[in-house]
FIMAR-207246 format. One record per residue: residue number from 0; x, y, z of N, C-alpha, C in turn. Coordinates in steps of 0.02 Angstrom, whole numbers. Atoms other than C-alpha are relative to their C-alpha. Example, Ala and Ser with C-alpha at 12.3 -4.5 7.8 and 13.67 -1.06 7.14 Angstrom:
SEKOL   resi   n.east   n.north     n.up   ca.east   ca.north    ca.up   c.east   c.north     c.up
SEKOL      0       45       -59        0       615       -225      390       45        60        0
SEKOL      1      -42       -59       -3       684        -53      357      -39        55       37
% end
This chain:
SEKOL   resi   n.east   n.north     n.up   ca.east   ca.north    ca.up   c.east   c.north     c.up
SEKOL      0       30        67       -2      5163       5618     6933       55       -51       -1
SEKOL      1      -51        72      -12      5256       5452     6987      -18       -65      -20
SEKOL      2       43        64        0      5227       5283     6943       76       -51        5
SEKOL      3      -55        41      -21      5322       5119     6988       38       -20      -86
SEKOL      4      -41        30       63      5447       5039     6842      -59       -43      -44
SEKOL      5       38        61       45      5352       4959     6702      -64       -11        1
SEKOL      6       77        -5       14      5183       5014     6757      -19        73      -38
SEKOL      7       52       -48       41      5056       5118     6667       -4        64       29
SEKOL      8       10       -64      -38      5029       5309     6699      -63        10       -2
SEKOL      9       77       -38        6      4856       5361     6738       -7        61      -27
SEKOL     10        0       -57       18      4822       5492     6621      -84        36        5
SEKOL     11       67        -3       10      4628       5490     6634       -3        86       35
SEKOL     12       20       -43      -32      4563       5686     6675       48        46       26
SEKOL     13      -50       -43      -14      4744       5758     6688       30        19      -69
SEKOL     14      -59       -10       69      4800       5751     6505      -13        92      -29
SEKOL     15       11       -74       36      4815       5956     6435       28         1      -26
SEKOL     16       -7       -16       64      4866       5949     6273       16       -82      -33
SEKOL     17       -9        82       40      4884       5802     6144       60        44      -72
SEKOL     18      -53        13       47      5046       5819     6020        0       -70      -36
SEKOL     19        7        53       32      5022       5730     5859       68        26      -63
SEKOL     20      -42       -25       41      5172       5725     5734       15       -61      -43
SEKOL     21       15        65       56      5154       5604     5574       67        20      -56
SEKOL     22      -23        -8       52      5295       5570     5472        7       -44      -58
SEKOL     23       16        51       62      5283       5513     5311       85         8      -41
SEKOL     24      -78        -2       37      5505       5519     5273       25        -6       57
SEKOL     25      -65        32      -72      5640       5457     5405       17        62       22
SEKOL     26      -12       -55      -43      5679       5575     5529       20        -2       82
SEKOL     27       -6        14      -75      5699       5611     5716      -68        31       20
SEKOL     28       50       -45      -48      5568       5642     5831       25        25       84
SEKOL     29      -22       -36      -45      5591       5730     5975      -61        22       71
SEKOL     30       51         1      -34      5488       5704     6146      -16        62       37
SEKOL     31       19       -99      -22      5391       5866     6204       18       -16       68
SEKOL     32       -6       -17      -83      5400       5926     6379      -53       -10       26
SEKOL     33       75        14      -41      5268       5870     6479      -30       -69       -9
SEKOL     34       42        47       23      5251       5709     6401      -16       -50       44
SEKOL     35       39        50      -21      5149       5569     6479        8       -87       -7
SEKOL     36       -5        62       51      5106       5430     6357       17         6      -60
SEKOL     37       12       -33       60      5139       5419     6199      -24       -76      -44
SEKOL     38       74        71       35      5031       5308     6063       57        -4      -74
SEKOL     39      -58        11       41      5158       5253     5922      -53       -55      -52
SEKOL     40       54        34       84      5073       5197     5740       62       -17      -59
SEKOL     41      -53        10       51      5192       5114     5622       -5       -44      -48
SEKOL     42        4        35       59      5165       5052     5444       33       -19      -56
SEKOL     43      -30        11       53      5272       4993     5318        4        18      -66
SEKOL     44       -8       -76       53      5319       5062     5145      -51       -86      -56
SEKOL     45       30        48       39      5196       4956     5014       43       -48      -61
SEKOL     46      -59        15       52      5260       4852     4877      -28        -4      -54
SEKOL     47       32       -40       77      5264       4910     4677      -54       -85      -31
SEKOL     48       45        61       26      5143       4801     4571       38        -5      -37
SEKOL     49      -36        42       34      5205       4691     4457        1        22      -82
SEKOL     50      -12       -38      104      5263       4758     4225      -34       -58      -17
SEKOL     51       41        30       35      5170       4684     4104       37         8      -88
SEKOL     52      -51        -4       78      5269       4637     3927      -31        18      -36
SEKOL     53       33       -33       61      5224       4689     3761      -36       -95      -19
SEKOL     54       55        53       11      5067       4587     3693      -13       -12      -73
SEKOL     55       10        -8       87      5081       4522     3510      -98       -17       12
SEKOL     56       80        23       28      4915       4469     3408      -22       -64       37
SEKOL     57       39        61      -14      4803       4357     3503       20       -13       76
SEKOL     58      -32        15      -66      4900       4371     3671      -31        66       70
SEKOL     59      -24       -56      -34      4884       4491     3823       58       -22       85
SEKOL     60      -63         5      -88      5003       4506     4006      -33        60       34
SEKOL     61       33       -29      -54      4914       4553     4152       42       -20       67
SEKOL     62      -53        19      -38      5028       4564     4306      -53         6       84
SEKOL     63       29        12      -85      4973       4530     4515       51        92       27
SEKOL     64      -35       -56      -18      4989       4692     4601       13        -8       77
SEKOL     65      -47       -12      -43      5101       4752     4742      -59         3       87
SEKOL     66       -2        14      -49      5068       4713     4938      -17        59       75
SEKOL     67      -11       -56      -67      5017       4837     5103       54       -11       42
SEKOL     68      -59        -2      -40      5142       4867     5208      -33       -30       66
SEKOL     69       22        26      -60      5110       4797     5390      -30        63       70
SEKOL     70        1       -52      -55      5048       4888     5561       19       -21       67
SEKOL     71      -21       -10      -57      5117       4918     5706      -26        38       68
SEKOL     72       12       -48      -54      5032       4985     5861       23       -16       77
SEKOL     73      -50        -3      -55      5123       5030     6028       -7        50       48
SEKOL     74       30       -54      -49      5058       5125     6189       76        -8       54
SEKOL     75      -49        -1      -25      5223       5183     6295       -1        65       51
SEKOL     76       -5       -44       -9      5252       5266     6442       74        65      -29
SEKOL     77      -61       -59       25      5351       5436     6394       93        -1       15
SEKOL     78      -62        10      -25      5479       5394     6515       58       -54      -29
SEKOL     79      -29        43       26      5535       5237     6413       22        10      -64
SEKOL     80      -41       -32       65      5571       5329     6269       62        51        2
SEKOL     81      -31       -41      -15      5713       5435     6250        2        70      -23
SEKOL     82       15       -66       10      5733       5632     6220      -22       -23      -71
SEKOL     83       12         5       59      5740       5581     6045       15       -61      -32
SEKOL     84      -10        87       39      5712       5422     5922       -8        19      -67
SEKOL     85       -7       -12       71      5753       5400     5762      -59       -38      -42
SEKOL     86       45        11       40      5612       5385     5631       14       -37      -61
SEKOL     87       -6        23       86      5605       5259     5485      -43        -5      -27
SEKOL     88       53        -9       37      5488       5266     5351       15       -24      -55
SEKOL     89      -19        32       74      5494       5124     5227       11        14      -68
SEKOL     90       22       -16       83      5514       5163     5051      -53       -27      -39
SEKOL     91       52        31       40      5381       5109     4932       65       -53      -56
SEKOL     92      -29        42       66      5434       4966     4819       13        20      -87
SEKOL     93       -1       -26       58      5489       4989     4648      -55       -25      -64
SEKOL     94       34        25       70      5377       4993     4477       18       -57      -15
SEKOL     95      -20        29       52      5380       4834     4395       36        17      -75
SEKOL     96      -22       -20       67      5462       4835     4242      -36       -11      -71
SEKOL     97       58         8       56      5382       4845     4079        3       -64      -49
SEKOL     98       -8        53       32      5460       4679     4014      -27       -53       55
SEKOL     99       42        58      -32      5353       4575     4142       44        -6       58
SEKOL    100      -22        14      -61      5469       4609     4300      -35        10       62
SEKOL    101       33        -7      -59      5442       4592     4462      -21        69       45
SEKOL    102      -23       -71      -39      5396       4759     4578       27       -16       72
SEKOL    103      -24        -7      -83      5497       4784     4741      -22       -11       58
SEKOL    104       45         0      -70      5447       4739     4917       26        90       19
SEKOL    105      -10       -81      -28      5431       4901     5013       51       -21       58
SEKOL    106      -42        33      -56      5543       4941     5154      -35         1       81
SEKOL    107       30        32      -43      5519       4888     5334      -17        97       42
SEKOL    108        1       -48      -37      5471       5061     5458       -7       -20       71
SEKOL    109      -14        21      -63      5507       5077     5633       14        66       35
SEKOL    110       -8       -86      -38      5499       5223     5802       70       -47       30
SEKOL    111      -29        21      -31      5670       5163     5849        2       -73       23
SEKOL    112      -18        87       -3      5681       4968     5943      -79        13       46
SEKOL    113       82       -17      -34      5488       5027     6012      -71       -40      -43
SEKOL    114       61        27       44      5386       4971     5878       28        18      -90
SEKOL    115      -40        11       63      5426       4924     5687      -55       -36      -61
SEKOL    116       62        15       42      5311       4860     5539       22       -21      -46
SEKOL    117      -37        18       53      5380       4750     5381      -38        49      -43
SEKOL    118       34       -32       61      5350       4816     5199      -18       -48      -30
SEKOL    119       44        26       43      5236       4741     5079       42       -29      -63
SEKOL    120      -29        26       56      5299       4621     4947      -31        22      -74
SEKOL    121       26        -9       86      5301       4663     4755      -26       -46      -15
SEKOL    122       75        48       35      5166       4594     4623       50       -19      -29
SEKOL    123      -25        38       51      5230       4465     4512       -8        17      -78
SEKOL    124      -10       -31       51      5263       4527     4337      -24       -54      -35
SEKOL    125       34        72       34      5170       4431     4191       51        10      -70
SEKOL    126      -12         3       75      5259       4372     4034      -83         9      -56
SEKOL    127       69        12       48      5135       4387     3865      -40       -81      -18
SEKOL    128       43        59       -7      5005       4244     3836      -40         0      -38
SEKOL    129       76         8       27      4878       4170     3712      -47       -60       50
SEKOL    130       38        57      -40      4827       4037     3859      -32        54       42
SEKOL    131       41       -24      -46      4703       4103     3993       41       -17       26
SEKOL    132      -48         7      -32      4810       4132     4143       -5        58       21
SEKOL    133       10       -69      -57      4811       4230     4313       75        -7       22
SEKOL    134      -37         4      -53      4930       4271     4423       12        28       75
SEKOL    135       35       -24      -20      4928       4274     4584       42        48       70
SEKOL    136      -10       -61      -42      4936       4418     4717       48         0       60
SEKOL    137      -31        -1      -58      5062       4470     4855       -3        14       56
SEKOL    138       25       -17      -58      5076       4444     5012       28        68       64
SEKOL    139      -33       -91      -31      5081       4602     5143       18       -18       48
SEKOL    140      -44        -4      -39      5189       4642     5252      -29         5       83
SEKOL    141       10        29      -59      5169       4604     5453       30        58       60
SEKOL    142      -38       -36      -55      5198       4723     5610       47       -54       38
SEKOL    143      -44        54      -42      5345       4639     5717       29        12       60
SEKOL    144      -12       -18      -62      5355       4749     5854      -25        40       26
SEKOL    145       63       -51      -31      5210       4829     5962      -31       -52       45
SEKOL    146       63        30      -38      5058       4762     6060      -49       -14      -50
SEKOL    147       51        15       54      4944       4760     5901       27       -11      -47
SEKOL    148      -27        10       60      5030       4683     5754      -43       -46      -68
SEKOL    149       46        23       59      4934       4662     5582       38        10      -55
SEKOL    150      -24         3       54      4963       4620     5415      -30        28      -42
SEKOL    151       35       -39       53      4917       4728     5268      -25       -32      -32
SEKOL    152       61        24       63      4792       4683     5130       62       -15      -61
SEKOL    153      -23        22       31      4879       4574     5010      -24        19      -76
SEKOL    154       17       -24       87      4895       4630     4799      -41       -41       -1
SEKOL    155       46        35       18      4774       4593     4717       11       -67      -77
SEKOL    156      -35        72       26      4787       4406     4590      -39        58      -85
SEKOL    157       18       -37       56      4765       4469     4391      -31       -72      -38
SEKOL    158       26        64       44      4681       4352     4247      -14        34      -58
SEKOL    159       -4        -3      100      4695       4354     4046      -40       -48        2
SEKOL    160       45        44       22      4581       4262     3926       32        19      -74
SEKOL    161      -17       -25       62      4652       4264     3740       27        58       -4
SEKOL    162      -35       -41      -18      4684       4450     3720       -8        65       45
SEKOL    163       -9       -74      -42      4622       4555     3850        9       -21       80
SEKOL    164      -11        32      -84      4627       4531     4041      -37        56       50
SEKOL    165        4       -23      -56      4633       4614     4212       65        14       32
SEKOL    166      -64        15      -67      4789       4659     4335      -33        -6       70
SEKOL    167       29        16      -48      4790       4629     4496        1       100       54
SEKOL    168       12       -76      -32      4724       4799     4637       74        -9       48
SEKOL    169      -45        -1      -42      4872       4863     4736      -55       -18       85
SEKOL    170       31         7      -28      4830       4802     4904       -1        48       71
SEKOL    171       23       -57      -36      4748       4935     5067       56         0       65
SEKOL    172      -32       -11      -53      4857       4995     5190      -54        22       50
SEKOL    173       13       -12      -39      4798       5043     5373      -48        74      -30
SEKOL    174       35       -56        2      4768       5226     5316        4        24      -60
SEKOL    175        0       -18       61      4769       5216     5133      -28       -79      -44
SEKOL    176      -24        40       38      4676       5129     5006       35       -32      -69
SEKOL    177      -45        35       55      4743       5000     4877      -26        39      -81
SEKOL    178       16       -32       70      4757       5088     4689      -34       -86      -40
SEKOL    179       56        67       45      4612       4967     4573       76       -15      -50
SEKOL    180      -47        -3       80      4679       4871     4441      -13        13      -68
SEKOL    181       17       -13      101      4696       4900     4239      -39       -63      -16
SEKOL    182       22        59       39      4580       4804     4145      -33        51      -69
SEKOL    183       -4       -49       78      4542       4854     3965      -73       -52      -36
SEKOL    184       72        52       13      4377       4781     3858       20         6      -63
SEKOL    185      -25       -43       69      4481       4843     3690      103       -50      -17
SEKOL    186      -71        39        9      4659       4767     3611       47        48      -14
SEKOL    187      -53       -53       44      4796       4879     3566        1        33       81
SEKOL    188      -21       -39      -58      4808       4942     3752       62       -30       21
SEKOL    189      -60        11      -40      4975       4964     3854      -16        44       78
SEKOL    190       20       -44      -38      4898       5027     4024       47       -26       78
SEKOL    191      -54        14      -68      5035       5050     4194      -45         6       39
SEKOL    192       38        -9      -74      4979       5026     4361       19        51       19
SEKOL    193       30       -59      -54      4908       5143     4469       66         6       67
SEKOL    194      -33       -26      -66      5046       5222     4631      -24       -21       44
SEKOL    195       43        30      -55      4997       5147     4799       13        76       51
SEKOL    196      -18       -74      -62      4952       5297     4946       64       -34       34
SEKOL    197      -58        31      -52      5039       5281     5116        2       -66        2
SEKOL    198      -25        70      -25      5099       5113     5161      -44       -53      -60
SEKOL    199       37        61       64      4985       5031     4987       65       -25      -35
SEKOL    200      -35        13       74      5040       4937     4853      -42        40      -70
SEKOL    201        2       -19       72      5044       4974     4667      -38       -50      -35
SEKOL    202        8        69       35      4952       4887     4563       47       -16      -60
SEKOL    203      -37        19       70      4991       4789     4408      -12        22      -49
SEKOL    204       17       -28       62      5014       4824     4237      -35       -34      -36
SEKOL    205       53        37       66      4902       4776     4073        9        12      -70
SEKOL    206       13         0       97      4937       4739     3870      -56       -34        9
SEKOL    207       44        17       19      4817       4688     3789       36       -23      -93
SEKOL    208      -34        36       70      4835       4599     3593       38        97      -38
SEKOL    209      -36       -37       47      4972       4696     3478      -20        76       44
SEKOL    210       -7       -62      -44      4992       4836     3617       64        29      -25
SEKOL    211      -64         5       23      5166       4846     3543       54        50       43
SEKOL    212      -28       -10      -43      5238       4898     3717      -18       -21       79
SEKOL    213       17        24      -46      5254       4842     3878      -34        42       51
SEKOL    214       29       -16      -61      5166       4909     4052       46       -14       53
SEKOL    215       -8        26      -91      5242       4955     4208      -39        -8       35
SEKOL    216       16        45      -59      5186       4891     4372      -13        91       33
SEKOL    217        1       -70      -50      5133       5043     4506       45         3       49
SEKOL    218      -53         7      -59      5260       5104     4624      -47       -24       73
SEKOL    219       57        -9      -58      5202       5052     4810       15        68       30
SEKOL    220       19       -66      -44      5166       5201     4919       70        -5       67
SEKOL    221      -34         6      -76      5305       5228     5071      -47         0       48
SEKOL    222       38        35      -72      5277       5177     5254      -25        93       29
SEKOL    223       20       -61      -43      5218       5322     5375      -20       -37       82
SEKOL    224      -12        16      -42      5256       5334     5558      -44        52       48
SEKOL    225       45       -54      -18      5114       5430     5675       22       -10       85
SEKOL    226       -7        -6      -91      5155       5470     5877      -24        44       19
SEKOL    227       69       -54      -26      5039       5554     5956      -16         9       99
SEKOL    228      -30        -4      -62      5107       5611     6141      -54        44       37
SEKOL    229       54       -16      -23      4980       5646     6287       27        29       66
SEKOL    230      -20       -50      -38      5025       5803     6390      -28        11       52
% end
């Protein structure tokens, strides 16, 4: 089969076999024999939710959780790719820290200079509090190189009242969703956010009064890169 520079291949009623190869860690991929088209999915690594400090009497710290990573989608003929491209696969952002730090943006993923996807910003970490007081959620990360570029589901915003609260939900990636957040109905809690899947965020952490330790933040989830080549 031939086609001119820069146009499309008709694959309709000739394709025999479909090669799908998803990686969720940096790598190479490597284009089969026979290939066609190939369909390129790329999401960013999420980002961690936000620590939550230690909560004396009368106070609690509820933190905004961590960010989706972005998507990337990218239809190519085979021929414009080369034998082999190198795979990136964002990292997930880091835990907040348990003294009310911030969590990590995730990192960016990408099939080579084909298609690429930011990572999801970390939740904002809450100091302790006897005022009512939210904080609020991060924003997700953006595809920046494809034909379909979307932004992930932004953390979710947290809110205290005297001494108990809410954190905020890590927010939903493409093909994973966002971990809920901690919320407690009781005082004396120190509860960490929840891990984000692929390409999520983490949520945030939650004291509650005389918890007498702080809460990390959830890590976010790494990116994941899916190509799916049409034989």
């Amino acid at each position: 089969m031939t086609a001119a520079a820069g146009a499309l291949i008709e694959i309709d009623d000739v394709v025999t076999a479909v090669d799908v190869q998803v990686f969720t860690a940096s790598g190479t991929w490597n284009k089969p024999a026979g290939a066609q088209r190939v369909k390129i999915e790329v999401i960013g690594g999420g980002g961690g939710g936000g620590g939550a400090a230690t909560a004396a009497a009368a106070q609690h710290a509820a933190a905004a959780g961590g960010a989706a990573g972005g998507y990337a989608l990218r239809w190519r003929n085979a021929s414009d790719l080369g034998a082999s491209e190198t795979v990136t696969c964002g990292a997930g952002g880091a835990a907040g820290a348990n003294t009310g730090g911030n969590g990590g943006n995730g990192g960016a993923s990408s099939l080579g200079a084909h298609a690429a996807a930011d990572g999801g910003t970390g939740g904002t970490g809450a100091a302790s509090s006897a005022a009512s007081f939210g904080v609020g959620g991060a924003l997700g990360g953006i595809g920046t190189i494809g034909t379909l570029l979307t932004r992930g589901q932004s953390g979710g915003s947290s809110y205290g009242d005297a001494s108990l609260g809410v954190s905020g939900h890590g927010g939903s990636s493409v093909y994973s969703g966002g971990p809920t957040g901690r919320a407690s109905g009781s005082t004396g809690q120190a509860l960490a956010g929840l891990a984000g899947g692929q390409g999520a965020g983490g949520s945030g952490g939650l004291t509650t009064a005389s918890s007498g330790a702080g809460a990390l933040g959830g890590a976010g989830g790494a990116g994941i890169v899916i190509i799916t080549t049409y034989l």
